[in-house]
N, CA, C and O atoms as a Tinker XYZ file with bonds, in Angstrom:
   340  protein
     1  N    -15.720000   -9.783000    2.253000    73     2
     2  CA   -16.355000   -9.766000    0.964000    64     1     3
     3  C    -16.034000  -11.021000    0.154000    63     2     4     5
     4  O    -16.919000  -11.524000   -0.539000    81     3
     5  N    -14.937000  -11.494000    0.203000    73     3     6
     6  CA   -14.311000  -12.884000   -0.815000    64     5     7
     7  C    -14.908000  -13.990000   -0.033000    63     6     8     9
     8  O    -15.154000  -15.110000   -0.480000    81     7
     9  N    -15.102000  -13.610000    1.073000    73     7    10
    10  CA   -15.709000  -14.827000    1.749000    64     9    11
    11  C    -17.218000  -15.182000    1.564000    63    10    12    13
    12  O    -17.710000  -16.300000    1.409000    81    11
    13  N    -17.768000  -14.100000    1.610000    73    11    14
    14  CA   -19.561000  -13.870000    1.178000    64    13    15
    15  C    -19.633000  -14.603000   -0.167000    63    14    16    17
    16  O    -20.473000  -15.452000   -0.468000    81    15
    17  N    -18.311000  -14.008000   -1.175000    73    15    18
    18  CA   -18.708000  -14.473000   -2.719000    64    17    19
    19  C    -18.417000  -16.381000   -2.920000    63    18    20    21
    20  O    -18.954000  -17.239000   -3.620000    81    19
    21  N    -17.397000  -16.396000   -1.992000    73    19    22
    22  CA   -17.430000  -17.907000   -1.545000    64    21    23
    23  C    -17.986000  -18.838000   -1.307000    63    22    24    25
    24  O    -17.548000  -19.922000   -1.693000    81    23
    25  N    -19.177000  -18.737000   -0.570000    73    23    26
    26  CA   -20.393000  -18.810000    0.300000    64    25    27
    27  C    -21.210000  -18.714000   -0.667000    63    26    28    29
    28  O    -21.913000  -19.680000   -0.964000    81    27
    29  N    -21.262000  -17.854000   -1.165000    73    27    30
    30  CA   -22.625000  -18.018000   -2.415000    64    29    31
    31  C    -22.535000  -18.685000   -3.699000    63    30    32    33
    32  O    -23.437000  -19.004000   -4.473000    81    31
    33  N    -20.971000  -18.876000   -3.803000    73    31    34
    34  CA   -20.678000  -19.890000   -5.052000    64    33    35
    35  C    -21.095000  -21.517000   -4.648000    63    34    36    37
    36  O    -21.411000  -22.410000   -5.434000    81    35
    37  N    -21.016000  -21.565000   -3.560000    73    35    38
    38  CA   -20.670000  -23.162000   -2.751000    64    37    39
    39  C    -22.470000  -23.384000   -2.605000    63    38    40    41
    40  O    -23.001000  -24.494000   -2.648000    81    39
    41  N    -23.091000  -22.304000   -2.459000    73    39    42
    42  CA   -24.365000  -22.934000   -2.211000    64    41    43
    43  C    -25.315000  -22.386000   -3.623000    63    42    44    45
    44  O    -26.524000  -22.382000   -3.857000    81    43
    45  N    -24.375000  -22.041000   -4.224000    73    43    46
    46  CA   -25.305000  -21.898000   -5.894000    64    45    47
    47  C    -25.124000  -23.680000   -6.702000    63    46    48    49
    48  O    -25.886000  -24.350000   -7.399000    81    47
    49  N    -23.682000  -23.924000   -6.142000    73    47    50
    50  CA   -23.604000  -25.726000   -6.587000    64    49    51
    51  C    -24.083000  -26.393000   -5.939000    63    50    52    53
    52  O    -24.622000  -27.407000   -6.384000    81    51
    53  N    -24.079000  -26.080000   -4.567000    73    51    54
    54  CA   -25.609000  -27.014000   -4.016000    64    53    55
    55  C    -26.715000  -27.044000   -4.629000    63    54    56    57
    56  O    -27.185000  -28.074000   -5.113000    81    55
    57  N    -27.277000  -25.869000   -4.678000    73    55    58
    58  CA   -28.593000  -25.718000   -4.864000    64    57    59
    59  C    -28.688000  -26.293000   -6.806000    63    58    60    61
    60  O    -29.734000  -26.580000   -7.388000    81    59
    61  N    -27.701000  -26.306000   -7.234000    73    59    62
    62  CA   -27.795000  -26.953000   -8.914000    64    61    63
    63  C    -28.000000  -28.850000   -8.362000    63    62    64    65
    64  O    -28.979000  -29.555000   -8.609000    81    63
    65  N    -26.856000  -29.224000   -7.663000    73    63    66
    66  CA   -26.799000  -30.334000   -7.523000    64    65    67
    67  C    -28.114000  -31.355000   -7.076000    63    66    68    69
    68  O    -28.364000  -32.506000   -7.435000    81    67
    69  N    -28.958000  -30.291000   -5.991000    73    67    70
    70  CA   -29.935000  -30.923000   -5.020000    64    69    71
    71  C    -30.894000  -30.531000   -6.025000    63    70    72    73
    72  O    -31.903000  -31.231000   -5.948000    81    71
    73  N    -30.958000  -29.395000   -7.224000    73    71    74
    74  CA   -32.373000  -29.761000   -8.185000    64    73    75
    75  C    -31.894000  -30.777000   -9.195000    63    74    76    77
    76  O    -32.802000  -31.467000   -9.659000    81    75
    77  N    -30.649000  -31.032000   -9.653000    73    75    78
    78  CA   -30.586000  -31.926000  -10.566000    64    77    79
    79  C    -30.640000  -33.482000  -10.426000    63    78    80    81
    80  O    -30.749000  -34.343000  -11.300000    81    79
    81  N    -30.495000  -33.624000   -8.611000    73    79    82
    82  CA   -31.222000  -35.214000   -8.394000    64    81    83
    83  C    -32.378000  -35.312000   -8.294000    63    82    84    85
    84  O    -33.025000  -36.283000   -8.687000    81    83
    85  N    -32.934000  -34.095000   -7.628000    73    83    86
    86  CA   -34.648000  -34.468000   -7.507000    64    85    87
    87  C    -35.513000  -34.479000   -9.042000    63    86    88    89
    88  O    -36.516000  -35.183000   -9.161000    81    87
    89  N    -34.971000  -33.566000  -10.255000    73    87    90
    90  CA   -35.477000  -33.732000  -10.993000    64    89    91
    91  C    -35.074000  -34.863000  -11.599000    63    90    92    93
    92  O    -35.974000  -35.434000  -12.216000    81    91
    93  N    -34.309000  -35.231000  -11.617000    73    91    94
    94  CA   -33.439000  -36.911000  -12.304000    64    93    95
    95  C    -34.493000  -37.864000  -11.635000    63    94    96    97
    96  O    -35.351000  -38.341000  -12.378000    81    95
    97  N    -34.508000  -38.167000  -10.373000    73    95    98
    98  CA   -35.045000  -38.787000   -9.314000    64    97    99
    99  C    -36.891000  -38.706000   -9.992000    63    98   100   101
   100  O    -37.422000  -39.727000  -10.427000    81    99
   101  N    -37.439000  -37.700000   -9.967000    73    99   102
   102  CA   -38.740000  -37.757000  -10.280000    64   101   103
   103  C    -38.874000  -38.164000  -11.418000    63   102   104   105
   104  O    -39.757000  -38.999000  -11.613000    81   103
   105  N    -37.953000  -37.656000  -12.663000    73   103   106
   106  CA   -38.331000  -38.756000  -13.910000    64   105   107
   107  C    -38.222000  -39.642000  -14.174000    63   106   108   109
   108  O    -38.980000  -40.143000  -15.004000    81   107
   109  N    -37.179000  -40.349000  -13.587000    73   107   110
   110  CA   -36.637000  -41.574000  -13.573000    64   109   111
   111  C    -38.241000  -42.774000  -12.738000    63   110   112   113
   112  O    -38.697000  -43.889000  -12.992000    81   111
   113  N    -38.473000  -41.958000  -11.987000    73   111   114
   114  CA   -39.855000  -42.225000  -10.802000    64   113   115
   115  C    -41.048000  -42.322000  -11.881000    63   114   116   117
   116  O    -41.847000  -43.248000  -12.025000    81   115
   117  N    -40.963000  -41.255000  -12.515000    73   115   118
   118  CA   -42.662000  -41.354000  -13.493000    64   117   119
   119  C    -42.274000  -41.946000  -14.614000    63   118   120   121
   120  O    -43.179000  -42.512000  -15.227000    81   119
   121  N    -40.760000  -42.012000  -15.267000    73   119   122
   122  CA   -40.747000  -43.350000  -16.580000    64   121   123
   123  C    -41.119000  -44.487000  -15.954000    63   122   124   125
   124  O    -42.106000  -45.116000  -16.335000    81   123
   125  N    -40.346000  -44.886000  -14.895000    73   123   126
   126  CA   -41.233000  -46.010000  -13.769000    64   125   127
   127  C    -42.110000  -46.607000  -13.978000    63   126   128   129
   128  O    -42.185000  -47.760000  -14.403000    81   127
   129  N    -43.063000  -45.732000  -13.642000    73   127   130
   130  CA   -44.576000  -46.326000  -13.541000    64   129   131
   131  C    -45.367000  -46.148000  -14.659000    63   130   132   133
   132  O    -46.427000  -46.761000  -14.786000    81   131
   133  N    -44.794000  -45.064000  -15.800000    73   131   134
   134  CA   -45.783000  -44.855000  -17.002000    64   133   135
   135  C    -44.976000  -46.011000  -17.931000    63   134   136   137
   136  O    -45.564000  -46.367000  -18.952000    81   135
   137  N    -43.979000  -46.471000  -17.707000    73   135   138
   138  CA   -43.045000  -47.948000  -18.509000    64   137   139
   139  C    -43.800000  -49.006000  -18.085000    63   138   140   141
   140  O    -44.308000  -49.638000  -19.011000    81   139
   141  N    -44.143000  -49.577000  -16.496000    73   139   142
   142  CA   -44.904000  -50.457000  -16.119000    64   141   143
   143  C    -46.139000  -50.324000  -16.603000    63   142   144   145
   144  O    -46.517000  -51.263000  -17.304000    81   143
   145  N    -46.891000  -49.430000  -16.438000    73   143   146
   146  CA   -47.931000  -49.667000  -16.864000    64   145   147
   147  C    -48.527000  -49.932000  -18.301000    63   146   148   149
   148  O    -49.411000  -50.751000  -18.550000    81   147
   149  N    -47.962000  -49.189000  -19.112000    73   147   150
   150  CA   -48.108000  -49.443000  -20.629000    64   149   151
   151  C    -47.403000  -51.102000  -20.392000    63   150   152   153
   152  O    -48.387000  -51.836000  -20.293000    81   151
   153  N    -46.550000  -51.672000  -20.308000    73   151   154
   154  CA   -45.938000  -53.131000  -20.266000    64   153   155
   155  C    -46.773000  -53.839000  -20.041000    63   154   156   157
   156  O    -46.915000  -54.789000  -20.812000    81   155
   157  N    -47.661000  -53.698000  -18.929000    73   155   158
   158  CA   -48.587000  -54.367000  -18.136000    64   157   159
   159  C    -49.882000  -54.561000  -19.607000    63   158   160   161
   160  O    -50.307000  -55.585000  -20.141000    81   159
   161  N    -50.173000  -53.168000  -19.861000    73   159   162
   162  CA   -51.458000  -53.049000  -21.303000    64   161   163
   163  C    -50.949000  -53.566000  -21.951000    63   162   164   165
   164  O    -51.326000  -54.733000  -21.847000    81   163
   165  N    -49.875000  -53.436000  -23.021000    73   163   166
   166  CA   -49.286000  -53.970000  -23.863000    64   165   167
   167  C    -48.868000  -55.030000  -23.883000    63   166   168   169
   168  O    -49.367000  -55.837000  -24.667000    81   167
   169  N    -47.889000  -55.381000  -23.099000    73   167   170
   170  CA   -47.020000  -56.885000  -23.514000    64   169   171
   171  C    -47.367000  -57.471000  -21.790000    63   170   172   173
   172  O    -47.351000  -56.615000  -20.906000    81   171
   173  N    -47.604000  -58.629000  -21.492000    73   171   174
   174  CA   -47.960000  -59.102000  -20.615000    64   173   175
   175  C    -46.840000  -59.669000  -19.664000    63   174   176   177
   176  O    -47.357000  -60.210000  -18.687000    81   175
   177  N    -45.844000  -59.701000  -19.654000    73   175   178
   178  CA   -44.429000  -60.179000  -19.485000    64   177   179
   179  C    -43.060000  -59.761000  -19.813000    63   178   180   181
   180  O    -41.996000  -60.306000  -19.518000    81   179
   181  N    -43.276000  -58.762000  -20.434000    73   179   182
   182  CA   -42.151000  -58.255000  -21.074000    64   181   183
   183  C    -41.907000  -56.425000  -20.311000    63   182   184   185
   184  O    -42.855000  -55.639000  -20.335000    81   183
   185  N    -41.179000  -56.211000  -19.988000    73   183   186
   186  CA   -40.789000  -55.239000  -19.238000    64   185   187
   187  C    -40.238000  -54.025000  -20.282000    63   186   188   189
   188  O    -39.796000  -53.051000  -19.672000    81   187
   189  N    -40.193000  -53.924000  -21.794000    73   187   190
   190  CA   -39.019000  -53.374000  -22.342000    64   189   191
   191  C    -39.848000  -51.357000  -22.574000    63   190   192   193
   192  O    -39.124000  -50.483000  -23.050000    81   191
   193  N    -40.787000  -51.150000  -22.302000    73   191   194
   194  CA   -41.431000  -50.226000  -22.165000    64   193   195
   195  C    -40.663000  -49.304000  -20.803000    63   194   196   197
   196  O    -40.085000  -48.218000  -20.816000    81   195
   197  N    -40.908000  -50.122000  -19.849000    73   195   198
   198  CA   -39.897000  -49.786000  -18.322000    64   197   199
   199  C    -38.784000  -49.032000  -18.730000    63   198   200   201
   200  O    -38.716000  -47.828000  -18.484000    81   199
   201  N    -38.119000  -49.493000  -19.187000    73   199   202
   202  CA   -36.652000  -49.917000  -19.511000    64   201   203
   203  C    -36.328000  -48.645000  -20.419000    63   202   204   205
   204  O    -35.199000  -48.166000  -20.312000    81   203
   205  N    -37.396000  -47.957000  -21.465000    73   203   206
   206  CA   -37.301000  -46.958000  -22.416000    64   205   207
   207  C    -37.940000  -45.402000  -21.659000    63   206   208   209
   208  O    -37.847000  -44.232000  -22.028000    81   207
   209  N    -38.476000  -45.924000  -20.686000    73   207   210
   210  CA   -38.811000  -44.661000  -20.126000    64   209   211
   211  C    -38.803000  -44.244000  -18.858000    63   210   212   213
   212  O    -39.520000  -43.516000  -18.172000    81   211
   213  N    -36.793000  -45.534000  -18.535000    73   211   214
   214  CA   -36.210000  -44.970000  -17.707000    64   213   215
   215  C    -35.165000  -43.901000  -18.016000    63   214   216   217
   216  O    -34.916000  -42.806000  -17.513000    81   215
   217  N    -34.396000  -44.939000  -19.496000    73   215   218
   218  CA   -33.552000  -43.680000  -19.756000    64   217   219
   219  C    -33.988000  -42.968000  -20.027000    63   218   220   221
   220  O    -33.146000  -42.110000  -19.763000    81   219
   221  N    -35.202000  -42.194000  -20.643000    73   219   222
   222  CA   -35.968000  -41.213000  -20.888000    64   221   223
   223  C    -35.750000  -40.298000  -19.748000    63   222   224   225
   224  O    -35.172000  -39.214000  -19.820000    81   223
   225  N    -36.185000  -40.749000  -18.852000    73   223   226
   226  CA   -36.451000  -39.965000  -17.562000    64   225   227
   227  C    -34.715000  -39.514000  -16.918000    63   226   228   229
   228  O    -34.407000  -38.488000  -16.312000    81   227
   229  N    -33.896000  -40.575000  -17.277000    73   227   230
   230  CA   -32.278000  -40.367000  -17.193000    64   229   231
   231  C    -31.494000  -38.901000  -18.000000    63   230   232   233
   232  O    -30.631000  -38.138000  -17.567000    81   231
   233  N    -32.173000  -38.928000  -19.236000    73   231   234
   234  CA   -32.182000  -38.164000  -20.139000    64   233   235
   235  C    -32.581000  -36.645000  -20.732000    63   234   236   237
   236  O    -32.221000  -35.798000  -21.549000    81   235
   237  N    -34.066000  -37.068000  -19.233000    73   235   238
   238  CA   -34.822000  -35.716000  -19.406000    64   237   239
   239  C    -33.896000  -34.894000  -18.303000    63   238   240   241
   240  O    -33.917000  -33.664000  -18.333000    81   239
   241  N    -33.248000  -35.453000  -17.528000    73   239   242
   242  CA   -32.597000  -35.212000  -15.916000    64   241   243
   243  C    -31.551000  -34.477000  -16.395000    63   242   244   245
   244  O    -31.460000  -33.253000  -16.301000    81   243
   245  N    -30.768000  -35.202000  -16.902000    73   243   246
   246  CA   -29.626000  -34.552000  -17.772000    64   245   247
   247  C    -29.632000  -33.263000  -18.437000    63   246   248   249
   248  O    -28.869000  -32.307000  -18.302000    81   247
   249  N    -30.732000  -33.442000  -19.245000    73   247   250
   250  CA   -31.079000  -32.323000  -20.067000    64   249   251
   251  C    -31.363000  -30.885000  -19.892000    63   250   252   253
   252  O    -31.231000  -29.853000  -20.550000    81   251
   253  N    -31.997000  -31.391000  -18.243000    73   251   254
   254  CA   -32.539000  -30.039000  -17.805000    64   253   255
   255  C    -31.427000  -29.750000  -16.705000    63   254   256   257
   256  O    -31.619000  -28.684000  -16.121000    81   255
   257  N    -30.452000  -30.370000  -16.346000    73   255   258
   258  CA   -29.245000  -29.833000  -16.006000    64   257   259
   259  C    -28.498000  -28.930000  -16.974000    63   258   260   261
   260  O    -28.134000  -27.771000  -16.772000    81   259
   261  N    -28.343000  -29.646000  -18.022000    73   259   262
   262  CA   -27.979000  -28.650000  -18.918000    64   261   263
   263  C    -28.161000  -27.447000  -19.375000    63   262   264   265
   264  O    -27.242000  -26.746000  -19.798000    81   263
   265  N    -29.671000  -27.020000  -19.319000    73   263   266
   266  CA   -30.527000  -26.144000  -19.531000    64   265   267
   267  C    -29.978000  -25.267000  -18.640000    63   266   268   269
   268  O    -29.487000  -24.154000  -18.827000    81   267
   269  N    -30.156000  -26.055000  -17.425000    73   267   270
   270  CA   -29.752000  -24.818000  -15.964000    64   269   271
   271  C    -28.194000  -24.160000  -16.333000    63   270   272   273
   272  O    -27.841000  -22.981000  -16.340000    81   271
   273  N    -27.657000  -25.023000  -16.541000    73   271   274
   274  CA   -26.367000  -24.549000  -16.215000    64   273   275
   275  C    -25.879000  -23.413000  -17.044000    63   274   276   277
   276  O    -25.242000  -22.431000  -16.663000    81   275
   277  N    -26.395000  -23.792000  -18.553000    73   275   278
   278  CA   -25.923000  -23.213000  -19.750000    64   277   279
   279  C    -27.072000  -21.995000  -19.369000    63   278   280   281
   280  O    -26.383000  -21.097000  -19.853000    81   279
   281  N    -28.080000  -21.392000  -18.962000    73   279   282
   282  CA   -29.274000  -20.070000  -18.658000    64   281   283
   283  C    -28.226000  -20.010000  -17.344000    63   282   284   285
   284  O    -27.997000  -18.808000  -17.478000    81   283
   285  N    -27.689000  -20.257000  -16.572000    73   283   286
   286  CA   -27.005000  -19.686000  -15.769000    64   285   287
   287  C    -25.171000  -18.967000  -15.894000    63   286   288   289
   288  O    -24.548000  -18.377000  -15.011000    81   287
   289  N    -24.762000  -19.278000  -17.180000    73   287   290
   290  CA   -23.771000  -19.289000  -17.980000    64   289   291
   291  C    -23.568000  -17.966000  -18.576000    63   290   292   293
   292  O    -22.746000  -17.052000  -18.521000    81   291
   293  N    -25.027000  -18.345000  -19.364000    73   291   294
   294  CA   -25.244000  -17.113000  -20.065000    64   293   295
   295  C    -25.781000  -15.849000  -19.788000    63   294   296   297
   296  O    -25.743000  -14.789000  -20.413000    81   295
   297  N    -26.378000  -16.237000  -18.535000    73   295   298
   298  CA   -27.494000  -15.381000  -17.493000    64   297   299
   299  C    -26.347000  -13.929000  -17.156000    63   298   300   301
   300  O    -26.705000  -12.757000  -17.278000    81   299
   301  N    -25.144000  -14.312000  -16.782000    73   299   302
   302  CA   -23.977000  -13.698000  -16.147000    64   301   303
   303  C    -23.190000  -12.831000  -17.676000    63   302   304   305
   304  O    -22.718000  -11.694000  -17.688000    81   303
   305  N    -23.249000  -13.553000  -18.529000    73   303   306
   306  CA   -22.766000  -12.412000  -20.038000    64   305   307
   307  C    -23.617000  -11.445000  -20.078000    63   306   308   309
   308  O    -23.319000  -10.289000  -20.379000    81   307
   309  N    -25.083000  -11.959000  -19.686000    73   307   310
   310  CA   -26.381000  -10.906000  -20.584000    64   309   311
   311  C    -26.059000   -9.717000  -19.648000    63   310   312   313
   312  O    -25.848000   -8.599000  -20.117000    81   311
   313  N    -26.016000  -10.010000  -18.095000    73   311   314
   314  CA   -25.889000   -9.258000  -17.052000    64   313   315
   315  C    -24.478000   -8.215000  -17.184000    63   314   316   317
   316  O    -24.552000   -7.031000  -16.853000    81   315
   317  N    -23.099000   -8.881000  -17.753000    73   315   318
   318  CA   -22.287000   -7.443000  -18.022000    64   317   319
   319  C    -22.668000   -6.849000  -18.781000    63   318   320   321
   320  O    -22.533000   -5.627000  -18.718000    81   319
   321  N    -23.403000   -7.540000  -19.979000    73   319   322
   322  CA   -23.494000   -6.609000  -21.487000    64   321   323
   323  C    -24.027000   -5.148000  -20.700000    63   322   324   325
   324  O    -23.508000   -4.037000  -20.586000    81   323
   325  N    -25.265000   -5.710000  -20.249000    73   323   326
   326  CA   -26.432000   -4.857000  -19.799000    64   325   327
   327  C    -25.856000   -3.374000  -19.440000    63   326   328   329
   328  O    -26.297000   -2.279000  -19.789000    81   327
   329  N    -24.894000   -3.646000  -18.752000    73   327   330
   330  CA   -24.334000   -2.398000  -17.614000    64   329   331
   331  C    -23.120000   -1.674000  -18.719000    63   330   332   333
   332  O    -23.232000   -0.486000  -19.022000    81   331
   333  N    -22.228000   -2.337000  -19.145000    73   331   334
   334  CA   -21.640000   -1.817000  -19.933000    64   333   335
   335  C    -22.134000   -0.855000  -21.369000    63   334   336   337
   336  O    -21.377000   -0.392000  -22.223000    81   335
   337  N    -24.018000   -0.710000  -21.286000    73   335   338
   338  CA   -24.063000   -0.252000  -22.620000    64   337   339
   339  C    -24.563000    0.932000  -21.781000    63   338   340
   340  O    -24.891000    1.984000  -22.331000    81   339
């Protein structure tokens, strides 16, 4: 039994870790190209659009780690309340 709960702790931090690069990874990917391209319309040489909606995308990554972690935090309080009433 301690071993099962082991096992499912180890691949609940996987499974946080492997969505919090791919979602990091994809925004970081679409500030990318929606930074280049406005740069490209806008300023003809100047990259600083890129640059704002990478950390954006750095930021959004973060954020929604946070989200997860803290709905998974709290997910586990709501779940004793529940039983205890």
């Amino acid at each position: 039994m301690v071993q099962n709960k082991k096992n499912e702790s180890v691949f609940h931090v996987v499974n946080l870790m492997v969505q919090f690069f791919t979602e990091t990874f994809v925004s970081v990917a679409l500030g990318y190209f929606i930074g280049k391209y406005l740069d490209q319309w806008l300023f003809d040489d100047r990259v600083i659009l890129t640059y704002v909606f990478i950390v954006l995308g750095i930021f959004s990554g973060l954020w929604m780690l946070i989200k997860r972690v803290l709905k998974n935090i709290g997910g586990g309080k709501d779940d004793e309340k529940g039983q205890h009433n």
